[in-house]
N, C-alpha and C positions, 0 to 999 in steps of 0.2 A: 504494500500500500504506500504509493507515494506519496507524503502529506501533503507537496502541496496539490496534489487533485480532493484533499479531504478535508485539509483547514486551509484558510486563508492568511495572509501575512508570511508567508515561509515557512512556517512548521515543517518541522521534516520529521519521518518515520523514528531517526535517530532521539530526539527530543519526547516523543511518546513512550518511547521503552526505556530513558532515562526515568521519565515519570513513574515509569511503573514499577522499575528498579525503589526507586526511592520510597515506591508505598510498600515494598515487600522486602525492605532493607533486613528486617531482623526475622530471622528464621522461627515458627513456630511450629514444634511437633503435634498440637494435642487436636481438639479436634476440627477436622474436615480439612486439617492442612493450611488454616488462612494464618494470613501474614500479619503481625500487629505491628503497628511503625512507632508504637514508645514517643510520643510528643513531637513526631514530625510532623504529621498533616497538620496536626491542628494549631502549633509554636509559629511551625516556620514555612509550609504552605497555606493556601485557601485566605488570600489578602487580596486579588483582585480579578477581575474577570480575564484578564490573561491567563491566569494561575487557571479557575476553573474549566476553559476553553482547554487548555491543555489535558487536564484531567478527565474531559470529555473525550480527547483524542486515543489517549491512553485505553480506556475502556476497548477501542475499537483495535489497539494495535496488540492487546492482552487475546484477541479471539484470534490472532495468526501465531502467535509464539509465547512458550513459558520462559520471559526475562532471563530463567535461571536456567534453563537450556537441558534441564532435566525429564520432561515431559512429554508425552504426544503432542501433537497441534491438535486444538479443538474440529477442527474439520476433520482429520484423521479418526479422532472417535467418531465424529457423526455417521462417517461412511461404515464403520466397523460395526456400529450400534443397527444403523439402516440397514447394513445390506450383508450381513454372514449368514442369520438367520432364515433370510428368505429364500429365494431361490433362481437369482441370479447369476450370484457367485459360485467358483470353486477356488479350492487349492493348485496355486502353483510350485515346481520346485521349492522353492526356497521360503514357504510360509513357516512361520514358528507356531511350535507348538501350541501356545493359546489361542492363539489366532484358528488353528485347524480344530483345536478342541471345541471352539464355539460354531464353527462353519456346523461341528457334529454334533451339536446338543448334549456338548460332555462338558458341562462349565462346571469347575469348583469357585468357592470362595475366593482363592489364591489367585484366579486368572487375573493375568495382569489389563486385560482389554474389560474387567470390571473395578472401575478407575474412575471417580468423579472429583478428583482437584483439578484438574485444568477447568472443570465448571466454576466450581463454587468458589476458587482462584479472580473471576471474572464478576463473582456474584458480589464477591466483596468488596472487590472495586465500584461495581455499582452501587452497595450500599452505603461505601464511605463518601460518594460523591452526593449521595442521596442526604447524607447525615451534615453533612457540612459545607457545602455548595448555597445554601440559606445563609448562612453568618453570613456570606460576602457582602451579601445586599449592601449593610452597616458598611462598611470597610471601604468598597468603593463605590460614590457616588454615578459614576458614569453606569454602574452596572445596572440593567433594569430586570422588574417582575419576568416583563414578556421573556424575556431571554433567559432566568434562569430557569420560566416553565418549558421551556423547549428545553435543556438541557436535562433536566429531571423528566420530561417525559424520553427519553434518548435512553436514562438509564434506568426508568421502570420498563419498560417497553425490553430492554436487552438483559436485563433479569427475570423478566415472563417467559422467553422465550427460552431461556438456558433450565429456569425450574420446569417451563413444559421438556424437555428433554430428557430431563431425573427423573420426570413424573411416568414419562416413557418405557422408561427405560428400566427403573429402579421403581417405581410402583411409589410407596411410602418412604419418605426421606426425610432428614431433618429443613425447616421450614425458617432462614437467617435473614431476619430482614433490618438487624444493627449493623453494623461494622462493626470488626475488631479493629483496635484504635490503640490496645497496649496488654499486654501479657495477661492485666488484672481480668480483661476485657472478654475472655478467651470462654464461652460456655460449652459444657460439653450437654448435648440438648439430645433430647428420644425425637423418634420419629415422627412427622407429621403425615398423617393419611394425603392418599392421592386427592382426595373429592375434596376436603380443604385451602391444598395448594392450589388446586384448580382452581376456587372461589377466590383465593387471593389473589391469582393471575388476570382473573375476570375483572376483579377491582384494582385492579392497580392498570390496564390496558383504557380500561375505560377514561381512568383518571388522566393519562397520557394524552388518548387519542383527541380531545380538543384543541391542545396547544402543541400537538408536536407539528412538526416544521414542515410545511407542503414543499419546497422547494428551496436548496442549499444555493442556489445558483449556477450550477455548473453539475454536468452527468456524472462524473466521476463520483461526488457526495451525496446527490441524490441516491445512485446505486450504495454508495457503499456508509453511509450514515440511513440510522434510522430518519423515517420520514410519515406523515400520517396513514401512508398508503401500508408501510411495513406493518403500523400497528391495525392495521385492517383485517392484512395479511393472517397477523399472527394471530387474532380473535377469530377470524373464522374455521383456523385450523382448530383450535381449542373448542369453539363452538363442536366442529362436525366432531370430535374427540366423545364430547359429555352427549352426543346424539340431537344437540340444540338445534335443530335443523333450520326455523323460520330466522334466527341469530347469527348463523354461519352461511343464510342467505343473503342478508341483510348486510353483513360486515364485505361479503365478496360484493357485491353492487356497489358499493362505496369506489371500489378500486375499480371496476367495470365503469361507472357511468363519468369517473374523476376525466375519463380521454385522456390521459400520461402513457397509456400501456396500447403495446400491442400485440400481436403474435408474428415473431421473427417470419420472413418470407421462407417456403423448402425451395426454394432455389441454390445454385451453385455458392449462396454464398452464406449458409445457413448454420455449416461447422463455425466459420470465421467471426462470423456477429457474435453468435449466442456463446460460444467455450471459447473462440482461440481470443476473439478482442474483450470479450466480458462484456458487463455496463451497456447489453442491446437496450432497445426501446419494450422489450420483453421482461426485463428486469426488474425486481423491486429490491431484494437484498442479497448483495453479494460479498464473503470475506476478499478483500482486496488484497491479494498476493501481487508483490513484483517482482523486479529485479533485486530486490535490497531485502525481501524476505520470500522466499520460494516455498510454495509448496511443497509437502511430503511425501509426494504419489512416485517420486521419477522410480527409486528401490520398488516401490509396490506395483508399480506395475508396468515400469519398462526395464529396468536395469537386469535387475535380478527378479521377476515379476513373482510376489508373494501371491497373488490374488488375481487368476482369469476371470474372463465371460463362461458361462455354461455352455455349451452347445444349446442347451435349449433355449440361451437370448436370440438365436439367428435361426433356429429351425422353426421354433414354436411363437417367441412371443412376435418375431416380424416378419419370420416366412420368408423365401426365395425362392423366387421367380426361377425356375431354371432354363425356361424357353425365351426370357426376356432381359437380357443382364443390363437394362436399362430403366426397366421395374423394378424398382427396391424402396422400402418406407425409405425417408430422407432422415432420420431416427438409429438407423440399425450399421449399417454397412459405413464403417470407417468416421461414424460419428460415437456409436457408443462401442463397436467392437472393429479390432482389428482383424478381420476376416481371413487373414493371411495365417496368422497366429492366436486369435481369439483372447488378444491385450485388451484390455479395459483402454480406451479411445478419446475417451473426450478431455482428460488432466491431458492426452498422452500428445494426440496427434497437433499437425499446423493445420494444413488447409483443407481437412475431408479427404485425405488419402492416404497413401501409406506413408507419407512423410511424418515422423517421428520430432516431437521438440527436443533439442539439446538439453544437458543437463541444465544450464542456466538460463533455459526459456521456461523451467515449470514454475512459472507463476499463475496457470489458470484460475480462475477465480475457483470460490467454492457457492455455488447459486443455494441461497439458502430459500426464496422463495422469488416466483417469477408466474408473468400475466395467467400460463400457460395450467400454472398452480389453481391458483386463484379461480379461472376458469371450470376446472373438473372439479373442486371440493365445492361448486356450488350446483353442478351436477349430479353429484354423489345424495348432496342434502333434499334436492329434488325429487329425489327417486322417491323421499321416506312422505312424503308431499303430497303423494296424486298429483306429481308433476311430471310422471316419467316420459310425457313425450318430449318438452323441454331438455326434460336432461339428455335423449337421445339426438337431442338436436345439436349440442354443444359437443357432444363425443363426435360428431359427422364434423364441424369444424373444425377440431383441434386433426381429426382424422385425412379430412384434406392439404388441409395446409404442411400435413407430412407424408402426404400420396402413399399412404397406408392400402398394403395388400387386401385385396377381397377377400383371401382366406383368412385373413383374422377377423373382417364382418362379423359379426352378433347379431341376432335378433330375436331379443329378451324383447317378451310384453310389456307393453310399456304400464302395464298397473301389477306388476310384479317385481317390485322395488327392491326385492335381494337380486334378482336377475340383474335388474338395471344396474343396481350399487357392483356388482360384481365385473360387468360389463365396462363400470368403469377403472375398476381397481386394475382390470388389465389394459387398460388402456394408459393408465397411471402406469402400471408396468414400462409401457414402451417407452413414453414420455419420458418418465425419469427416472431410466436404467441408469443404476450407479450413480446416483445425486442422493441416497442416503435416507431415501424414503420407502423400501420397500417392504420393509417387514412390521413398519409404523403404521404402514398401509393393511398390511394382510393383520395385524392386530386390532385394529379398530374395526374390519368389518365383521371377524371372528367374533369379538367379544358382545357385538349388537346384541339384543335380543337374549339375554343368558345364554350368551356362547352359543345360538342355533348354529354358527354359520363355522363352527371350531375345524370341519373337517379340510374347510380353502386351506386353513392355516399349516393343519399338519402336510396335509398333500403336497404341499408349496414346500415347508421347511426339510421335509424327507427325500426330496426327489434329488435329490447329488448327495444324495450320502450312499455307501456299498450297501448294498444289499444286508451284508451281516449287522449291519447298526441301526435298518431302518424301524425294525419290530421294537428294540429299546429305545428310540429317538422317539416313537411313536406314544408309547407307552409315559414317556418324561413328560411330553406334550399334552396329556391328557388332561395333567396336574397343571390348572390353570395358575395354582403359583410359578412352575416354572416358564411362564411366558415374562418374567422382568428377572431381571439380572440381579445375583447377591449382591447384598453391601461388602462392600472392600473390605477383606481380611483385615486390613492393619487400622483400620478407622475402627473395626469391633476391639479391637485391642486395645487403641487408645481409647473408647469413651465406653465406660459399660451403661448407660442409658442407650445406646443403639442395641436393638435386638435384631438378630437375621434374621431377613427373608424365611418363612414355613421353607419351601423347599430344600433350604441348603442346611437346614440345620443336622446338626448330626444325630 
């Protein structure tokens, strides 16, 4: 992320990670891993809207890298979290064992890919900016209300959207909405149920969505700063989550009728807009990788590639034309897979073909939500509506504009809203193979209804595992505790008020 496409006046990416250096100066073991800074924010930062503007920056440059260089990148979870589970991925050569153990539905406690400090790392940054971003008001006159509700909706808004991720993910979690601010400061807290944090997420988006910021002036920070459109975004995913369907209609039309967004053209130039340049007219939020902080994809999926495409992303979910080699979704073939090789494509490739980025080109962004999003989850919520020919009608556009094969055509009745809702989870499928939403996908439709819908899920999570693991993968699956990931070994060690997950206990 270059700062100056993020902040104005020169900021530079280097000045954000000082920032965040400086709020994570002194090490804390205990719990969830945050950082107390002992009299520094509040002594000898947060004096004037400079100061605050920076610590705003900071929030966004803590989602591409851990300051201390110890950590996954948060995008590398999300893809880990999105997509081992479901069934797009496989193992390549070189995956490490936890990584394959989760691809197989054989997670312990221990697995290192069940990890949530690079989250709550980001969380507490937004709640010390949250906690003391107020004082300045006092301090500097030039600083105004309107500005620092845009800045507090930036950071409520990117704290909903990381607790909806735990909430994903981890089911019941603990629930921090002080800062840690000094050693004394430090709680070690039990869990907060999902349905809770969700209600917190709901109010605290809401709170946001009035004054956060319609336009940064420039694409770069639109795309990669929260924006009113993101907090839309992320309400209606949460909406269609808790089954809210008339809410998570209502929030996606906000972002449909706003005219910012559009659906990138499948034309020749389709790879290059949407992955190789980032920040299309498609976009609503994207982590900003560049030159000066690179994504983590190049080992995972070109170097020493940890993690393919299935064969079934090209046989099944887009089909090939074999009499037409000019027939192909505009989705499949050298956008999300390497056909040559069956490399995950879109971190990987340049221009929609076999050309490959250098090591020091993977900066692809990581699209955390975009028009095309927005679009299908108000499809999805349709279907539960007596709306299903609407929502069939919005799966035919998202379907042309990527000249999607006939053989994956559908035709679910349009007053049989599991058909429909299913119709579009694979359509979700094609869309966004490998953007880290597919097992978030096949969990939210499973769990409708008391889990009527549990069998997409298993069929889905069993289908790349051998044959000798699918009966116990099966069998694990059944046990709807094991659809969220345990709490991190060492965070039950440090705080005995966290209890494990049912599933993993022994």
């Amino acid at each position: 992320m270059k700062t100056r496409k993020i902040m104005s006046k020169g900021n530079t990416i280097k000045l954000a990670l000082l920032t965040i250096l400086m709020f994570v100066a002194t090490s804390c073991k205990k719990y969830l891993t945050l950082y107390p800074q002992d009299g520094v924010i509040r002594q000898e930062f947060w004096q004037n809207k400079e100061q605050v503007q920076s610590a705003v920056l900071g929030l966004y440059a803590s989602l591409l890298a851990d300051p201390a260089g110890k950590d996954r990148q948060l995008a590398e979870y999300m893809f880990l979290w999105g997509e081992l589970r479901g069934d797009n991925v496989i193992s390549g050569a070189n995956v490490a064992t936890d990584e394959l153990n989760m691809l197989q539905d054989n997670i312990l406690s221990t697995n290192t890919l069940a990890k949530w400090s690079a989250v709550y790392r980001t969380i507490n940054l937004c709640n010390i900016l949250i906690d003391y971003a107020p004082g300045v008001i006092a301090k500097d006159n030039t600083f105004t209300q309107a500005q620092l509700n845009s800045y507090l909706a930036e950071a409520l808004t990117l704290r909903s959207l990381l607790y909806f991720y735990l909430v994903r993910t981890f089911r019941d979690v603990p629930l921090k909405l002080k800062s840690t601010g000094s050693d004394t400061d430090v709680q070690q807290l039990s869990k907060t149920s999902q349905a809770d944090i969700l209600t917190q997420i709901i109010k605290d988006l809401n709170t946001a969505e009035p004054t956060a910021t319609i336009s940064y002036g420039n694409r770069a920070s639109d795309k990669g700063r929260i924006t009113k459109y993101t907090v839309d975004a992320v309400l209606a995913d949460v909406y269609l989550w808790m089954d809210n369907y008339q809410d998570c209609i209502d929030a996606c039309d906000k972002v449909i009728n706003s005219g910012q967004f559009a659906l990138v053209p499948g034309d020749s130039g389709f790879f290059g807009n949407l992955y190789y340049s980032g920040n299309s007219s498609e976009s609503i939020f994207e982590f900003q990788f560049d030159s000066q902080i690179l994504n983590s994809f190049y080992t995972a999926f070109l170097q020493k590639p940890r993690f393919l495409a299935s064969p079934n992303v090209m046989s099944s979910v887009f089909n090939i034309d074999f009499l037409d080699d000019n027939n192909y979704d505009r989705r499949g073939r050298f956008v999300s897979v390497n056909t040559n090789n069956s490399q995950i494509w879109k971190y990987s490739g340049v221009t929609g073909d076999a050309t490959a980025r250098s090591i020091d080109q993977f900066y692809a962004h990581w699209i955390v939500y975009r028009y095309a999003d927005v679009l299908l989850m108000k499809a999805e919520a349709m279907a539960y509506l007596n709306r299903g020919t609407e929502s069939l009608d919005i799966i035919n556009t998202i379907r042309t504009r990527a000249k999607a094969l006939p053989a994956t055509l559908e035709f679910p009745s349009p007053t049989d809203a599991d058909a429909v809702a299913l119709y579009v989870l694979d359509e979700r499928s094609r869309e966004f193979a490998f953007e880290g939403k597919r097992w978030y996908d096949l969990l939210r439709y499973a769990k409708r209804n008391n889990y009527r819908n549990l069998n997409e899920l298993i069929t889905a999570s069993i289908s790349n595992m051998p044959g000798n693991l699918q009966q116990s993968a099966t069998a694990k699956l059944k046990d709807l505790n094991s659809h969220y990931l345990p709490i991190p070994y060492n965070e039950i060690l440090n705080d005995p008020n966290l209890v494990q997950n049912p599933f993993y206990k022994n």
